[in-house]
C-alpha positions as CSV (number, residue, x, y, z in Angstrom):
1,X,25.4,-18.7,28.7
2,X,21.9,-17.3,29.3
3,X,21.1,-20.9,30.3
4,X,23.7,-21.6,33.4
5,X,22.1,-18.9,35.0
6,X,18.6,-18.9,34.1
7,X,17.4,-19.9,37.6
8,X,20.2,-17.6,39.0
9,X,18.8,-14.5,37.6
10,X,15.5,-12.7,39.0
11,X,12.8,-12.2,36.5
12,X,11.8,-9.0,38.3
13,X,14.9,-7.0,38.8
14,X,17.4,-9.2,36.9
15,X,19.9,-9.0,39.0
16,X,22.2,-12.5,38.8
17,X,23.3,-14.0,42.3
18,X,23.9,-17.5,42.9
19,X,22.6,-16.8,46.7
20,X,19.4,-16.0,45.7
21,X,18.8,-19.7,44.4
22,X,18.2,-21.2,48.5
23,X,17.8,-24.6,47.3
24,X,16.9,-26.7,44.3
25,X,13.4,-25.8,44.3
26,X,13.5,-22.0,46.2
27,X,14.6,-19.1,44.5
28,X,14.2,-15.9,46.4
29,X,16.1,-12.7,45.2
30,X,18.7,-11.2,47.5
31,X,18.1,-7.4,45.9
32,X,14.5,-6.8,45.6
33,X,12.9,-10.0,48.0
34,X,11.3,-11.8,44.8
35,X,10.4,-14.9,45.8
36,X,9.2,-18.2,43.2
37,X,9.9,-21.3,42.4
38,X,13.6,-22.1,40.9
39,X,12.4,-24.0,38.0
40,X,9.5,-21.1,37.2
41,X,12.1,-18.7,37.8
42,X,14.3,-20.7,34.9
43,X,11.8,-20.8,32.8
44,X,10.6,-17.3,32.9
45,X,14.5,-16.3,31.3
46,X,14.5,-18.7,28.9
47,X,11.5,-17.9,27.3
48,X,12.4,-13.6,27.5
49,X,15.8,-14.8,25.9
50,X,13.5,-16.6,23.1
51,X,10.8,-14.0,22.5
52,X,12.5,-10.8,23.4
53,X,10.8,-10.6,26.8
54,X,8.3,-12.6,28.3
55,X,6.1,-9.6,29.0
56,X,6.4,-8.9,24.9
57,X,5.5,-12.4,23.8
58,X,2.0,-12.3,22.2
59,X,0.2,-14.7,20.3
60,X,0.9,-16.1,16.4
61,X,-1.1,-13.3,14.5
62,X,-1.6,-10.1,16.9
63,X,0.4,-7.4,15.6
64,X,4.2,-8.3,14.9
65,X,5.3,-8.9,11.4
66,X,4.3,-11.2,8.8
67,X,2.2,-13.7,11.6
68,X,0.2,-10.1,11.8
69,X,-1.1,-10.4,8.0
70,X,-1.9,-14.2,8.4
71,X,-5.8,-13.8,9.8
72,X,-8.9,-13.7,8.0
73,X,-8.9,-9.7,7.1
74,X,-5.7,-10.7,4.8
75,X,-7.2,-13.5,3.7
76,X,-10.4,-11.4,2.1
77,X,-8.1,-8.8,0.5
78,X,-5.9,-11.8,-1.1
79,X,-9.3,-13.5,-2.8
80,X,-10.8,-10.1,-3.6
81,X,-8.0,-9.0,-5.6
82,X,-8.8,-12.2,-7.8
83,X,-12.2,-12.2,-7.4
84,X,-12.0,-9.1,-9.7
């Protein structure tokens, strides 16, 4: 659903309003004046609705989860431990 109103919805405020899209390529927000390109604006939600958040996505490796252990510090404590 996320999708049919991805370039609806500000990435600022998040409020969803069909007026705030002025044309195919104008988006500017009727609540809080936020004002971007539709299709950036669209792409901006998609990728929160992916990664939780656009302004929580970090890179492969820096500090979530298993991606986190993957860098070189892990890889030293994996070939100590059979180094002896």
């Amino acid at each position: 659903m996320l999708l049919r109103i991805s370039s609806q919805t500000c990435p600022v405020c998040k409020r969803v309003d069909a007026a705030s899209r002025k044309s195919q390529a104008e988006f500017v927000c009727t609540a809080c004046s936020h004002a971007e390109h539709a299709d950036v604006v669209g792409a901006k939600n998609t990728l929160a609705a992916g990664h939780g958040g656009h302004r929580t996505w970090s890179p492969p490796g820096v500090g979530r989860g298993r991606e986190a252990s993957t860098g070189p510090s892990a890889f030293r404590r994996a070939t100590a431990s059979v180094d002896g």
